[in-house]
ROLODREN-180941 format. One line per field, with one value per residue: residue number from 1; x, y, z of N, C-alpha, C in turn. Coordinates in pm, 1 decimal, m for minus. Each point is the difference from the previous one (the first is absolute). Example, Ala and Ser with C-alpha at 12.3 -4.5 7.8 and 13.67 -1.06 7.14 Angstrom:
pake = [1	2]
n.u = [1319.0	m35.0]
n.v = [m569.0	105.0]
n.w = [780.0	m72.0]
ca.u = [m89.0	82.0]
ca.v = [119.0	119.0]
ca.w = [0.0	6.0]
c.u = [90.0	m77.0]
c.v = [120.0	109.0]
c.w = [0.0	73.0]
! end
This chain:
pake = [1	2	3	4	5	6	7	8	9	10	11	12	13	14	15	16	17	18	19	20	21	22	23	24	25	26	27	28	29	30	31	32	33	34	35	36	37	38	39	40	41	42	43	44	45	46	47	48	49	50	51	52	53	54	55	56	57	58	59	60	61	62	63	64	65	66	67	68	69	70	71	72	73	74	75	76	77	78	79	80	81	82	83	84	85	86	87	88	89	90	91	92	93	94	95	96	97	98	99	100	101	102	103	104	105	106	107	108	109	110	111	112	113	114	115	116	117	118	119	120	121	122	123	124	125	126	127	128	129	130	131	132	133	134	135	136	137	138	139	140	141	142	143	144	145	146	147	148	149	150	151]
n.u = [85.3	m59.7	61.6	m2.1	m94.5	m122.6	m56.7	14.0	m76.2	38.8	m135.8	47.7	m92.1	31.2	m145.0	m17.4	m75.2	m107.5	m20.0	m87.1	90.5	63.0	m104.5	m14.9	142.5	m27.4	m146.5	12.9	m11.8	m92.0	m47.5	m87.7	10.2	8.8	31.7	m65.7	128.5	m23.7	98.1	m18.5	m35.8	m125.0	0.1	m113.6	m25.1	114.7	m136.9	m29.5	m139.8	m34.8	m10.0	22.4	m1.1	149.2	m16.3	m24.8	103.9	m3.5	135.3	m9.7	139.2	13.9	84.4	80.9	m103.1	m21.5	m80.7	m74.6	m74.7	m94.5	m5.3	m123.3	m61.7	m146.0	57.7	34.1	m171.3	84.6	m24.9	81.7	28.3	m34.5	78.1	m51.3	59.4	m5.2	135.2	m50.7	131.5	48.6	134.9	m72.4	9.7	m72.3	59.2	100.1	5.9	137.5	96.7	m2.1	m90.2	42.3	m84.2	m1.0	m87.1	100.2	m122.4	82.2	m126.4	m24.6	m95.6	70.3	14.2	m16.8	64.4	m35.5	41.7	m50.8	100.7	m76.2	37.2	132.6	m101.6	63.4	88.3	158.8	70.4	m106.8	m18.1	112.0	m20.7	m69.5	80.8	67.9	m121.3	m71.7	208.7	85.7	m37.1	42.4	52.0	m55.5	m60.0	116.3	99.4	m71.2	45.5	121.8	37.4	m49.9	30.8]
n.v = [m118.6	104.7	148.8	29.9	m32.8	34.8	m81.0	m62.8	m78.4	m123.6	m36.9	m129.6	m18.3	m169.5	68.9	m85.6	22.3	1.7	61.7	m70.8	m115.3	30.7	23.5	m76.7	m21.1	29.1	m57.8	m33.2	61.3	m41.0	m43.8	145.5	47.6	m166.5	m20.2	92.9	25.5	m123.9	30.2	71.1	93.1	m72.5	81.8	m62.7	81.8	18.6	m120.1	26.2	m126.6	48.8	m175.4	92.1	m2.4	62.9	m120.1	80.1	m47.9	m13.2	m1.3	11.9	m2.1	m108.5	65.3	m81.8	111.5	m91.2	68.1	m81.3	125.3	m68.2	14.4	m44.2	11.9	m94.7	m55.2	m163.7	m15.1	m127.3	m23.0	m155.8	71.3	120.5	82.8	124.7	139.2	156.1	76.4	107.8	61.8	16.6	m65.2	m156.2	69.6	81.1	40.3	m34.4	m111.2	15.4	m77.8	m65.6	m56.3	m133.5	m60.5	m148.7	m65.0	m102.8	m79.8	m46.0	m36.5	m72.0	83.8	19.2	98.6	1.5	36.4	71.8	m7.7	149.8	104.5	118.7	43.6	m52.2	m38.0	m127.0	19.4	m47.3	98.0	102.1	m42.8	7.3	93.4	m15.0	m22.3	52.6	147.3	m21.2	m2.3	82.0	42.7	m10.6	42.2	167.1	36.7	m85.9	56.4	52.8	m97.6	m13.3	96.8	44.1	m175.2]
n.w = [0.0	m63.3	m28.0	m125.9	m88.8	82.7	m31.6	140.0	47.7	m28.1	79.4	44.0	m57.7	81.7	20.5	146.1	m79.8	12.9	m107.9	71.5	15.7	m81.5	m75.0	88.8	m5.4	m149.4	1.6	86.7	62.2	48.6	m89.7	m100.5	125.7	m6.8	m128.5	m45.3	m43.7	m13.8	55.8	m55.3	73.5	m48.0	97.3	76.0	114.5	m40.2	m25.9	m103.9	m3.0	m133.7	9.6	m96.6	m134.0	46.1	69.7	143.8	m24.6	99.0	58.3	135.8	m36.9	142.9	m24.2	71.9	91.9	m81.3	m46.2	m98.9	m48.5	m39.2	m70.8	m94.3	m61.9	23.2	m91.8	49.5	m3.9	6.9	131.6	39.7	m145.8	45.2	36.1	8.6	54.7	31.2	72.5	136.3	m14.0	124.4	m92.7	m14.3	m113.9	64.0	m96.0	4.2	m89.6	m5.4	43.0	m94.1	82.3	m24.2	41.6	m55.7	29.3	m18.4	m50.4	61.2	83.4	32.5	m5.1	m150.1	75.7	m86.6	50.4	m75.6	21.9	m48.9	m2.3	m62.5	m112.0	21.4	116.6	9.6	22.4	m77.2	106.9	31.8	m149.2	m6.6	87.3	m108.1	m78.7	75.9	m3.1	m123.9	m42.1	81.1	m2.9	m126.0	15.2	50.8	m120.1	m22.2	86.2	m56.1	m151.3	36.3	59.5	m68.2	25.5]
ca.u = [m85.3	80.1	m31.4	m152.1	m91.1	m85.6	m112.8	m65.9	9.2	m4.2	1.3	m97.2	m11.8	m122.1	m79.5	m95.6	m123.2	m97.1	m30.3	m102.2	64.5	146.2	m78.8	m46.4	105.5	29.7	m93.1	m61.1	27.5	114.0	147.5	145.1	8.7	44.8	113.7	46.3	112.3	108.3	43.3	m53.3	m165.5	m137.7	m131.2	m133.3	m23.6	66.8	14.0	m105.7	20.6	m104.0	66.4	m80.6	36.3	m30.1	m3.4	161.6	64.2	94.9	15.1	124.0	104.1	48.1	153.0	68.5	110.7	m74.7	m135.8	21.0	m142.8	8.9	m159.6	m45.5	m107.6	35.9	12.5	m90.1	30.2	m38.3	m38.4	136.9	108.3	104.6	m34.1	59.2	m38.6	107.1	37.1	117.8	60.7	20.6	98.0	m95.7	m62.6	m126.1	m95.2	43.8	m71.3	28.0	4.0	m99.5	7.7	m48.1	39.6	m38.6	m11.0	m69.6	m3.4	132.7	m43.9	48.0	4.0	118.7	m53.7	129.8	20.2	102.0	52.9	86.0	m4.0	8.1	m43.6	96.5	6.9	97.8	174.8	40.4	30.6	m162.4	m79.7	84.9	m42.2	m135.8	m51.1	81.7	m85.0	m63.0	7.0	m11.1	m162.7	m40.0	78.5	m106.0	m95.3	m24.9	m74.2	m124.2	m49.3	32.6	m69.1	m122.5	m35.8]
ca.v = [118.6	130.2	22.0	114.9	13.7	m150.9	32.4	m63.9	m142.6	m97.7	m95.6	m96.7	m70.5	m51.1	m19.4	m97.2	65.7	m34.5	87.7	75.6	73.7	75.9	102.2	63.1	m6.0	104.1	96.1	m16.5	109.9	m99.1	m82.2	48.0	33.2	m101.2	m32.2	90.8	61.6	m98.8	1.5	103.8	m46.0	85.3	58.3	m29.1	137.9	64.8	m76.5	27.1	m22.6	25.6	m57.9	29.0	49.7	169.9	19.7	18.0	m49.3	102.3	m66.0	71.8	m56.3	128.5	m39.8	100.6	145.5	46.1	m73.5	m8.5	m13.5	m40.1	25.3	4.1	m30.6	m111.6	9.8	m109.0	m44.9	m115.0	m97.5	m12.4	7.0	97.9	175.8	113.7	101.9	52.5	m28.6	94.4	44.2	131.4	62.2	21.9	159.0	m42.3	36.9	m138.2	m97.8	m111.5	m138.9	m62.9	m131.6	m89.4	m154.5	m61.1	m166.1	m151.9	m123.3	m78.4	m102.0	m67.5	143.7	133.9	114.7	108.4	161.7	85.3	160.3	86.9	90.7	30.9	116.7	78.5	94.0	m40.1	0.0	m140.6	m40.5	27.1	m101.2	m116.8	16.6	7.9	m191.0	m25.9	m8.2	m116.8	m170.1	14.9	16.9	m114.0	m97.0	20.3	m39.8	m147.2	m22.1	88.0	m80.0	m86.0	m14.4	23.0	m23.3]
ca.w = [0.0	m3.6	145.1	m26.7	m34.6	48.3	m82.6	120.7	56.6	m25.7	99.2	m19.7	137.4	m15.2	153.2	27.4	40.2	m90.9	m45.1	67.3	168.7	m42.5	m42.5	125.4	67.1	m87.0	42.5	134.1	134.5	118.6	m46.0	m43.4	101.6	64.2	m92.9	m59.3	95.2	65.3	145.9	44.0	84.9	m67.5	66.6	m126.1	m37.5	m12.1	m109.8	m74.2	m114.0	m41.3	m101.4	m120.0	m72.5	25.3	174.0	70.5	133.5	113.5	93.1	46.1	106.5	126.7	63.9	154.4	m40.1	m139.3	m45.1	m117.7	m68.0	m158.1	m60.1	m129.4	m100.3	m104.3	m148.6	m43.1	142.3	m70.6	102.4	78.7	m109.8	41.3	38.2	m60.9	57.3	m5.4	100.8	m5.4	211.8	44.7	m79.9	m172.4	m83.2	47.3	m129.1	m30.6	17.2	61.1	m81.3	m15.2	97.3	m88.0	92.0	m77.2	72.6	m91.8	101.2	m67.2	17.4	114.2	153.9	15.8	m86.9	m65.8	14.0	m119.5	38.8	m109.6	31.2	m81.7	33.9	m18.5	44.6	34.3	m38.4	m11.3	103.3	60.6	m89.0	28.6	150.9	24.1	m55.3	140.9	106.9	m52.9	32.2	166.9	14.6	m63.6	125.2	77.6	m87.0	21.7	136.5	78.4	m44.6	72.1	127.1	m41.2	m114.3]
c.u = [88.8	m4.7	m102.6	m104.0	m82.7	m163.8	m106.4	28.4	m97.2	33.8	m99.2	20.0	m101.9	m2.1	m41.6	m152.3	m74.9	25.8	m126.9	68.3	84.1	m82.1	m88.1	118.9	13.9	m119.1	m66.1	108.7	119.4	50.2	130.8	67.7	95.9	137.9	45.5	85.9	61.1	16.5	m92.3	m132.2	m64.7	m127.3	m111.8	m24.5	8.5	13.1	m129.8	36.1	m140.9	m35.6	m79.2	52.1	m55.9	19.6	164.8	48.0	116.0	52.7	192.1	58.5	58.8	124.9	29.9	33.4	m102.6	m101.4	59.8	m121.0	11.1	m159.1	0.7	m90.7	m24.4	m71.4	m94.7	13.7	m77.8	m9.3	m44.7	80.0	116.9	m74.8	146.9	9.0	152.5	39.5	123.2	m2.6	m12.3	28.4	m84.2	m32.8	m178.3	m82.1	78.3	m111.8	94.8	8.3	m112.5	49.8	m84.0	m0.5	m84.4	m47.6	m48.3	25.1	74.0	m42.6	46.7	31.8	76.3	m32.8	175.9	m52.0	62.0	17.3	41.1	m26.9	84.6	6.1	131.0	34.2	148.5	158.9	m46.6	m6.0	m117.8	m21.2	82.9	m52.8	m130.4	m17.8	73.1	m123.5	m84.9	m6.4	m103.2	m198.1	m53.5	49.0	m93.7	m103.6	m12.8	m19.1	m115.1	m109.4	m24.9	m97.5	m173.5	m88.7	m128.4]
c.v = [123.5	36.2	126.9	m58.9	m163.8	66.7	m57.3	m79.3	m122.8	m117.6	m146.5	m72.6	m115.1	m57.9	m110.2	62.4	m8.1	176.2	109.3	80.9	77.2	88.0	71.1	56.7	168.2	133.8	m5.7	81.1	m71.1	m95.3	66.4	80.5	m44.1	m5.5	158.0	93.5	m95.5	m6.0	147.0	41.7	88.0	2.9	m64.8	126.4	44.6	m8.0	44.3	m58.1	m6.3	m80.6	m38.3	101.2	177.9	12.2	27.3	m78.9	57.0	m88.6	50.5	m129.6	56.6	m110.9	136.6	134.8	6.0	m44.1	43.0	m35.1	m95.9	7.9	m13.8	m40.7	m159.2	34.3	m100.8	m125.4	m155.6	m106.6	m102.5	3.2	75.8	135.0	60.2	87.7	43.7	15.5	109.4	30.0	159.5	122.6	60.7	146.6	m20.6	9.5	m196.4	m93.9	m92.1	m142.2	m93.5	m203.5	m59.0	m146.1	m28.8	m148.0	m69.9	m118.7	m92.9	m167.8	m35.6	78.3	64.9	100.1	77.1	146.3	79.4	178.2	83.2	122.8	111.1	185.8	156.4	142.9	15.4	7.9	m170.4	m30.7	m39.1	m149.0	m144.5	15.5	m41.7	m159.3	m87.4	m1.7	m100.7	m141.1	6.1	m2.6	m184.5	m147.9	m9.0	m84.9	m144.2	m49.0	16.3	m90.5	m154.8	13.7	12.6	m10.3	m6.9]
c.w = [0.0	145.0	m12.2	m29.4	47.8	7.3	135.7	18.6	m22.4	87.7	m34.9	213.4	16.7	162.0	1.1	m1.9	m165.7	m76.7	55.8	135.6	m23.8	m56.3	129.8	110.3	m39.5	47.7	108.0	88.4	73.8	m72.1	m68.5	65.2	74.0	m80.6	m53.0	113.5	25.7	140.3	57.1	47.6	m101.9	79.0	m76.2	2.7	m125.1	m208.8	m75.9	m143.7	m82.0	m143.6	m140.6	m55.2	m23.0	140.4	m1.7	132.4	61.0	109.5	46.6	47.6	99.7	32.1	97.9	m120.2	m121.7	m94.2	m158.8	m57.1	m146.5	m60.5	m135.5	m36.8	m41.3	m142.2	m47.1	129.5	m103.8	60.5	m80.4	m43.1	43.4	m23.3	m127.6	40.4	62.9	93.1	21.0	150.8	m20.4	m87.1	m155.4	16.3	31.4	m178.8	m68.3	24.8	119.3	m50.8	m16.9	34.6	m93.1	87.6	m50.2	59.6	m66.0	109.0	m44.1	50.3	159.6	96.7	m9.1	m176.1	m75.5	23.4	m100.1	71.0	m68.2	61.8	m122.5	24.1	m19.7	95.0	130.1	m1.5	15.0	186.0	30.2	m22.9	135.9	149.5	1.4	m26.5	132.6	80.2	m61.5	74.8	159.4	m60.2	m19.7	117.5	122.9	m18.8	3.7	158.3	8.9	m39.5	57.1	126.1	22.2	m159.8	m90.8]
! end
């Protein structure tokens, strides 16, 4: 890879979980709540999700010393296929769309679902892009515990 030019991110992942649950892991409160931030605490408070197409979702991370807002729009909501919809922090230009989130779920049979992950958008440096597919793995990792544990 260069060290300029990266266009997002490109994740696969495959869960123990039927496509209905990983599609519910994705829009339900307390569950995305539970995995999204990874190690980091998400208030249910603190979570708004409005899941349909044009709806907005909102949800803060609270680490010691600092909260880290993220919010966007969903685009296409295709239960239990996967979602679409955008996704920006603190930093995003408030007139920006912000990147656009692509997760994708196919039933791969035998209680495990493929996960496709894309994150798009350019609104990123190569570093940002490379920090951010770092917070991914960490989420997605969340994400399978959470699966695991509440199946």
């Amino acid at each position: 890879m260069d060290g300029g030019t990266r266009e997002g991110i490109d994740l696969t992942r495959v869960l123990h979980a039927s496509p209905e649950r990983v599609f519910a892991a994705w829009t339900e409160p307390e569950d995305f709540a539970a995995w999204y931030g990874g190690e980091a605490d998400v208030p249910l408070d603190r979570v708004s999700m409005d899941v349909r197409p044009g709806g907005a979702w909102s949800l803060v991370l609270v680490m010691p010393g600092v909260e880290m807002p993220f919010h966007g729009v969903y685009r296409e909501v295709s239960g239990p296929d996967g979602l679409v919809f955008t996704l920006k922090d603190a930093a995003s230009p408030e007139d920006a769309e912000g990147e656009i989130v692509t997760a994708t779920f196919t039933d791969l049979g035998d209680g495990t679902t493929e996960l496709a992950f894309q994150q798009r958008g350019g609104n990123l440096t190569a570093e940002q892009y490379a920090a951010a597919e770092d917070g991914w793995e960490a989420f997605f990792d969340a994400l399978a515990a959470r699966l695991a544990a509440h199946p």
